[in-house]
N, C-alpha and C positions, 0 to 999 in steps of 0.2 A: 629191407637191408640185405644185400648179400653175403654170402659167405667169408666172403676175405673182410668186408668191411666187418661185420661181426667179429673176426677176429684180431682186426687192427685196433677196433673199438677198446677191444676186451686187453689184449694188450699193453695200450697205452693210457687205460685207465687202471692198471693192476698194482694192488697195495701187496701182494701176497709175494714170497720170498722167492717162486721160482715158475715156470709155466713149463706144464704138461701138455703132450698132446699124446691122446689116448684114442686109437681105432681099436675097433674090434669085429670081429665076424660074427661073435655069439653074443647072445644077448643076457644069458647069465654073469659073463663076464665085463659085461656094460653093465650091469646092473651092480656089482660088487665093485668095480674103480668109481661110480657113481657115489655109493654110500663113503667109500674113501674118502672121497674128493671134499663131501660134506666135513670130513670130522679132523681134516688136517688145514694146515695153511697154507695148503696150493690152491693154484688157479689151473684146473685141470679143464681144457679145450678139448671136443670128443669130435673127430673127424669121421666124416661118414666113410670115406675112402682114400686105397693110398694113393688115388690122383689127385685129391684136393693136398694130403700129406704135400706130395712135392709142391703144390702150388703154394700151398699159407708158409710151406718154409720159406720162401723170396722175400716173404715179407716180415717175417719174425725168425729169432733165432731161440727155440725151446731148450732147456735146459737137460731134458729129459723125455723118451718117447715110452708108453707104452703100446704094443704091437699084438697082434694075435699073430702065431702063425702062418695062418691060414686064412688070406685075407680075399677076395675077391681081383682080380685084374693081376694082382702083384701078391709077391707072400714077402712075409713080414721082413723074413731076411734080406731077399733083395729088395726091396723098398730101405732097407737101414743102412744095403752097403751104397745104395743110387747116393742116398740123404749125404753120406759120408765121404762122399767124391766132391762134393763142392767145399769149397776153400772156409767159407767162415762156419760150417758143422762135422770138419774132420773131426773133431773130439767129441761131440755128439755120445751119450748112454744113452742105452734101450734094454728094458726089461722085455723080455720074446716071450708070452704065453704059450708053450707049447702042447702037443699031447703025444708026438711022438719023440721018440730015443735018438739018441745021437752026436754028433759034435756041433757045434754051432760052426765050426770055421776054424776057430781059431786067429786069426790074423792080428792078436793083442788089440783087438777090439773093446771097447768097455761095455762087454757085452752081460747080461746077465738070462739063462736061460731056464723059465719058471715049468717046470712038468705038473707040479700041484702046489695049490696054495690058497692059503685060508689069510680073512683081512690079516691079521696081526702078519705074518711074513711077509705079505706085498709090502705093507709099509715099513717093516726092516730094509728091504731090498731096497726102494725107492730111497729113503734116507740114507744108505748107505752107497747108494751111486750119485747121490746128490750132494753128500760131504766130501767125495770126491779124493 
């Protein structure tokens, strides 16, 4: 099965209240939206890269991205604002894992940008961009 179809699969069999897609560069941080993903009721999709990102979004529209920074080909910011130029994901939220200081942009984006953080505040953060 390939990629897209695994996540058209996953998609249009989803009982869960909202779909994530979650890349990461580190694998601590794959490791901790992982145990997440277990203990809440999302359906969290973990993209290996942000060129599959732009590709699975044509075919879904995620509620929610989690991003690293620091991603390989593309970094996480522009990969959110690429997402957020096409018509049906201008409103699009993304939590941005970061590790350095800074602004994110600003552009009244619904943006949330994480320096550190332990499970219990990821999953404030994600429910609180998810109730919108």
């Amino acid at each position: 099965m390939s990629f897209r179809e695994k996540i058209l699969s996953l998609y249009g069999s989803s009982k869960y209240r909202c779909i994530l897609l979650a890349i990461y560069d580190s694998q601590i941080g794959a490791d901790l939206v992982d145990r997440i993903m277990q203990t809440t009721p999302y359906l969290a999709v973990r993209v290996p890269n942000s060129f599959e990102v732009l590709e699975c979004t044509r075919y879904i529209k995620p509620d929610l991205l989690i991003l690293d920074e620091s991603l390989p080909g593309m970094d996480g910011l522009e990969l959110y604002d690429q997402l957020r130029r096409r018509k049906k994901l201008e409103k699009l939220a993304a939590i941005i894992l970061a590790i350095r200081t800074g602004d994110a942009g600003g552009n009244g984006q619904d943006i949330s940008i994480v320096r550190s953080f332990g499970r219990n505040s990821l999953l404030r953060r994600i429910e609180k961009l998810l109730q919108g």
